[in-house]
C-alpha angles and dihedrals in degrees: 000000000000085000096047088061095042094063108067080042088062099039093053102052074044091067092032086062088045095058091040093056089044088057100046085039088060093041089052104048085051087050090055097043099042089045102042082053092061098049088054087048101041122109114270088234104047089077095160083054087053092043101053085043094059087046097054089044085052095058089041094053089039093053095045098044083050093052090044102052081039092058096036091056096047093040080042 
């Protein structure tokens, strides 16, 4: 019977992670888009501006590809 009670449990904190990783997927993939924008947008000449963009939109594209591949596998 212990089993039994411990499977919805499971289940559930199962479908709690997926939402989470939607939502920093999400978060992630916004990150990546808003700051790539800026990079492309920034001035030539403001080269530290474009820098800590990219960096930003890498983060960004390194989260949400994370989440994805996470929540493909899991969905399947």
């Amino acid at each position: 019977m212990a089993g039994a009670a411990r499977q919805p449990d499971a289940a559930r904190r199962r479908a709690t992670q997926r939402k989470l990783l939607a939502i920093v997927n999400m978060v992630s993939w916004g990150l990546f888009w808003a700051f790539g924008y800026l990079a492309l947008t920034a001035a030539p000449e403001a080269t530290s501006e474009i820098l800590t963009a990219m960096g930003f939109a890498f983060v960004g594209l390194v989260s949400g590809t994370w989440c994805y591949l996470i929540l493909k596998r899991e969905i399947g």
